[in-house]
N, C-alpha and C positions, 0 to 999 in steps of 0.2 A: 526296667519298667515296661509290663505291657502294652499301657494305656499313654498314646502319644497326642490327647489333648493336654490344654495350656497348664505347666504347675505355676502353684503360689508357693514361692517359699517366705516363710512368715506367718502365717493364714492362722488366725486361732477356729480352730473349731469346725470349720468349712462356711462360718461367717462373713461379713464385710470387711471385720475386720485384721489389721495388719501390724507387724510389730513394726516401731517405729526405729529400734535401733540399729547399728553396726554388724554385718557378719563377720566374724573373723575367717572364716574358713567356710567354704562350698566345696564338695566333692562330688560330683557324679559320674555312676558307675554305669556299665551298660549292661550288668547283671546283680542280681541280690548277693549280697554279703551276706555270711554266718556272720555271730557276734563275735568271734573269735577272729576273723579276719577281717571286720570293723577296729577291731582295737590293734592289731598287729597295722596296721596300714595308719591308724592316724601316732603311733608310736614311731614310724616311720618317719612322719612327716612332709613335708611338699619342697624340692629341690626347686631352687627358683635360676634361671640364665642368664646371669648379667656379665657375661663375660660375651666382650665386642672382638669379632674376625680379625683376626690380621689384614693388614692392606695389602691390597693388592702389587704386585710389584712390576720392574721392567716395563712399563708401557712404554710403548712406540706405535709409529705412523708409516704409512705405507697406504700406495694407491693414490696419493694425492693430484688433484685436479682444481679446473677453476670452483667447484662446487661440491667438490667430495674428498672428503679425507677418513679414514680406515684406522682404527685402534688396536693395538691388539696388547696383553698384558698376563702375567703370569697369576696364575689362582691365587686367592687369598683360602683361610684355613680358617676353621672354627672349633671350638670344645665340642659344638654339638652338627651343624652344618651350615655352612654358605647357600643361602637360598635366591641372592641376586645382586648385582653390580649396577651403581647411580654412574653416569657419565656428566662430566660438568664439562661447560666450557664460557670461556670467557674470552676478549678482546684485549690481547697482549699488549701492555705499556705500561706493566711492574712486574715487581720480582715474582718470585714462583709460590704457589698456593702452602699453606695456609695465610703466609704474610704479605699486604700488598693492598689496594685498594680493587685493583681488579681483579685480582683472584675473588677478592673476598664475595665479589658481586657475580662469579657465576655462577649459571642455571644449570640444572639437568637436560640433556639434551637428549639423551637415551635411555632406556631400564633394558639390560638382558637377563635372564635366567644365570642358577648360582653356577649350573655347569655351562656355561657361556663364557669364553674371554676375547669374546673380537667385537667390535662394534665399526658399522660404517657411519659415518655423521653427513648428509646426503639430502634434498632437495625431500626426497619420498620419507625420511625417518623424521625431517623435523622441518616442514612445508610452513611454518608461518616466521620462519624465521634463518631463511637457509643462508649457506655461506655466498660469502662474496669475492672476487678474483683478486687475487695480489693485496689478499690480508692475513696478518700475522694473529692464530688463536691459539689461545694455551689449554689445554686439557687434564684433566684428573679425574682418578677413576677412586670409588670407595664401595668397599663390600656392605652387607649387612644381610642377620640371621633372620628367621623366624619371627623374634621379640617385637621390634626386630632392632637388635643391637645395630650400631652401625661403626664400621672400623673409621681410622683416620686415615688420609688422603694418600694416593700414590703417588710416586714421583709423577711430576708434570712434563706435558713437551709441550713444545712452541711451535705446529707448524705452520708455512706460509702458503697459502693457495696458488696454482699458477695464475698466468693471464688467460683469458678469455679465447678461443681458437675456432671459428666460426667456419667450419669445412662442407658444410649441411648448404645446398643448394639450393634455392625457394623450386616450387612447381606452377606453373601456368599453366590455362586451359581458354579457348575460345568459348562465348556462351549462347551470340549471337552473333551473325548466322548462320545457323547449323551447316554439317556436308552435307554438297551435292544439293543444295538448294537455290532457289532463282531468285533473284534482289532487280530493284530495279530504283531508280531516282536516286535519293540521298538516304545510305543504311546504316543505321545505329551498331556501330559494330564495336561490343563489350565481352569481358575478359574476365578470369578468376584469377590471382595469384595467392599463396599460401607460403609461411616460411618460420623457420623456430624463431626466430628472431624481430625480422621485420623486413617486410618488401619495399626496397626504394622508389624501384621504378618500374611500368610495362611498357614495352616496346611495342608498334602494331608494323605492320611489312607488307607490301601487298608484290606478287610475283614475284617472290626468291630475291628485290632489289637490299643489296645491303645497307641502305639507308632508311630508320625507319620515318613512314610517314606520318605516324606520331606517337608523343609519351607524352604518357599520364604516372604520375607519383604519387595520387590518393586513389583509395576503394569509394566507388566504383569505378574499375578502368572501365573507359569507352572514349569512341572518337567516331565522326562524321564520314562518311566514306560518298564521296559524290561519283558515281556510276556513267552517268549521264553520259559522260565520253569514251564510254569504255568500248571495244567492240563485245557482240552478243557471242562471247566464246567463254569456255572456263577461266578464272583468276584464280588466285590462291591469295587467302588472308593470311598471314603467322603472326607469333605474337610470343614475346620471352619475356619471363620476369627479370631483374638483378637483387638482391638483396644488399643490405645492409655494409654486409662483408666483402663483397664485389661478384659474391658467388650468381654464377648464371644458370638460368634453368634454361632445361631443352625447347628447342622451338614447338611451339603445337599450331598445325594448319588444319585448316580449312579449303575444299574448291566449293565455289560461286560460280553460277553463270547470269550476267544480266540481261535484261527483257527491256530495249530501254526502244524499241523498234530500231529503225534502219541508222546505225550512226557512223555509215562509211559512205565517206565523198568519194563524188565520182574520178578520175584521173580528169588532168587538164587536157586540151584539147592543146593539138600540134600541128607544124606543118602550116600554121597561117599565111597566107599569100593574099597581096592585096594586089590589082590591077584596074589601071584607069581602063574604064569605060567609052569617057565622053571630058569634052572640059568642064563637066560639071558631076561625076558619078564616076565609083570606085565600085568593083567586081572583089569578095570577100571569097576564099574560102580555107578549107581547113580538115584537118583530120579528124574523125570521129574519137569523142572520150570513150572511155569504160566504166563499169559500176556495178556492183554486186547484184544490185537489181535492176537497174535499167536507166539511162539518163532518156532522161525526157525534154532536155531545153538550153539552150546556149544563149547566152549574153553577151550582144556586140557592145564595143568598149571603144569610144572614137576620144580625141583631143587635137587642140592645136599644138602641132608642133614646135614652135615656138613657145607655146605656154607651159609645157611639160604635162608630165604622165599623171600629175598628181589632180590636174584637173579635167579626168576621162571621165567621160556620162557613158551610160546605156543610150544606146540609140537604139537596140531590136532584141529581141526573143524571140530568134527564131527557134525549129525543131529539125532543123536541118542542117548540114553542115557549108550552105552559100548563103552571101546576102550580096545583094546591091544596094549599094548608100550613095542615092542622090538629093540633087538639088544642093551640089558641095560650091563654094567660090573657085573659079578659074584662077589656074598659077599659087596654089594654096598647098604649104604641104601639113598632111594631117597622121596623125598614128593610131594603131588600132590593136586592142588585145580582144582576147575572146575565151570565155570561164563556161564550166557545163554544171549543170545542175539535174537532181534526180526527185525520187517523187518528195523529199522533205525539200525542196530548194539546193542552194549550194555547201 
C-alpha cells in the first residue's frame, strides 16, 4: 500500500459503517499480490509458535559480596529464537523452585537479551529492593521467544551474601575559620564530615595537642573556641572525623592568628630586699620586671607576719622600682611581696 493513512478493515462502502463480526484471518503484505499468489499463500496457510525454549541450564554464582551476587548460566535453544532471559529471586527457607512456598513467591529481578547469559543482581540493577549481608537467596533463571513462549525454570542456587566490610574512611573539612585568617574573643569553630556509611564522631585540636578539645557526633559539628588567652601569634585548629567502622579520616588544619590585644603578663619582679629605716619605716627595693610591651606599675604587698601571707594588702603603686613604707609599729615583724603590671593591669 502506498497510501499510509488510517485503514478500516470492515468498512462497507467508505461509510460509517462497520462489520460487526469475527475475522478469521488478517494478512498484510508490504507489496500487492497477483491473484495467483493471493491464493498459493492463503493455500499455504499461517504457521503459528507455540513451541516454548528449552531452559536454561548450569546456573551459577560468582563475585559474591555483601550486596552483589553475579549469575552466569548456559543458553537456552528455541524452534525459532531465544530473544530474552527473566532472572527470579527469592529468600531461601524451602526447597528449590518450581516446589516450595518460597520459590513460588519470587520476583524477576533482572531481564537480559536472548544473547546474554550472565546477570549481576547489585544495588544499581535492582535499587528498590537490594540485597542484604549474610542472607541466603535462591535464584532461577527462564528463557522465552518472541511469542513470547516462555521455557520452565533452570536449576536453582542458593547463594549467601558475605558480612558487611566497611574499609572506606569518612572525609572531614574545617568551614570556619578560614586559613590564615584573624579571630578574636569566643570563635564558632565548625566542620564538614562525609562517609558511605555514617559519621560517629568529629574531633577539633587546636596546636597539634593530641587530645581533642572537643567532640561533637551530630551535623552540624562546631564547638566554642575562647581565644582570649591565647598569645597574638598563629594556632592551628585540626579536626578528623571517625566513622561508624572505626575508620579515621585524615586530619584537615587550619592556622589562625588572634587579635585579642596585649595578653602577655609582664615577668615577676626579683631580687626584693627590705631594710629598716627607722623604728618605724622599711626601705623596699627590687629588680625591674619585663614585658613585651612595657610595665608601667608595681604593687607593694605588706602582711603581719605573724598573720600570714594570706592576709597581704596593697600598700603602694609605685612606677619604680623602691618604696619606703612608713608609720610601721616598733619591734613588729612584717612581709612583703611585690607583682608588676603593664598597660592592661597585671
Amino acid at each position: 500500500m502506498a497510501n499510509t493513512s488510517q485503514l478500516f478493515i470492515g468498512q462497507f462502502g467508505g461509510g460509517s459503517d462497520f462489520s460487526q463480526g469475527i475475522l478469521d484471518d488478517v494478512r498484510i503484505y508490504n507489496t500487492a499480490l497477483t491473484a495467483s499468489q493471493i491464493t498459493a499463500d492463503r493455500a499455504a496457510g499461517v504457521s503459528l509458535d507455540n513451541q516454548a525454549p528449552t531452559a536454561p541450564s548450569v546456573l551459577t554464582t560468582s563475585n559474591i559480596t555483601h550486596n552483589s551476587i553475579t549469575l552466569t548460566w548456559t543458553a537456552a535453544s528455541d524452534n525459532v529464537s531465544v530473544t530474552g532471559y527473566d532472572v527470579y529471586r527469592y529468600l531461601f527457607a524451602c526447597t528449590s523452585p518450581p516446589t516450595g512456598n518460597c520459590a513460588d513467591t519470587a520476583n524477576v529481578v533482572g531481564q537480559v537479551s536472548g544473547t546474554t547469559t550472565t546477570f549481576t543482581d547489585n544495588p544499581t540493577t535492582d535499587p528498590t529492593n537490594p540485597l542484604s549481608p549474610l542472607t541466603k537467596y535462591g535464584y532461577y533463571v527462564k528463557a522465552h521467544d518472541a511469542v513470547p513462549n516462555t521455557s520452565v525454570a533452570s536449576n536453582s542456587v542458593t547463594p549467601t551474601t558475605t558480612a558487611f566490610s566497611d574499609t572506606t574512611p569518612p572525609t572531614a573539612s574545617l568551614t570556619t575559620p578560614t586559613n590564615n585568617s584573624t579571630v578574636s574573643g569566643t570563635v564558632n569553630v565548625t566542620a564538614t564530615a562525609t562517609d558511605n556509611i555514617g559519621v560517629a564522631k568529629v574531633e577539633f585540636f587546636v596546636d597539634g595537642n593530641s587530645t581533642p578539645v572537643a567532640t561533637d557526633t551530630a551535623s552540624p559539628y562546631a564547638y566554642s573556641w575562647d581565644t582570649t588567652g591565647l598569645t597574638n601569634v598563629a594556632h592551628t585548629i585540626s579536626v578528623k572525623a571517625t566513622d561508624t567502622a572505626g575508620n579515621v579520616s585524615t586530619v584537615a588544619s587550619v592556622s589562625v592568628t588572634p587579635q585579642n590585644g596585649d595578653v602577655t603578663k609582664p615577668t615577676a619582679p626579683t631580687a626584693v630586699t627590705a631594710t629598716a629605716a627607722s623604728s618605724t619605716s622599711i626601705n623596699l627595693s627590687w629588680s625591674g620586671a619585663t614585658d613585651n610591651t612595657a610595665v608601667t606599675s608595681y604593687k607593694v604587698f605588706r602582711y603581719l607576719f605573724s598573720a600570714g601571707i594570706t592576709t597581704a594588702q596593697v600598700i603602694a603603686t609605685p612606677t619604680t622600682t623602691t618604696y619606703s613604707d612608713t608609720g610601721l609599729t616598733a619591734n613588729t615583724k612584717y612581709g612583703y611581696y611585690v607583682s608588676s603590671g603593664d598597660t592592661k593591669g597585671e
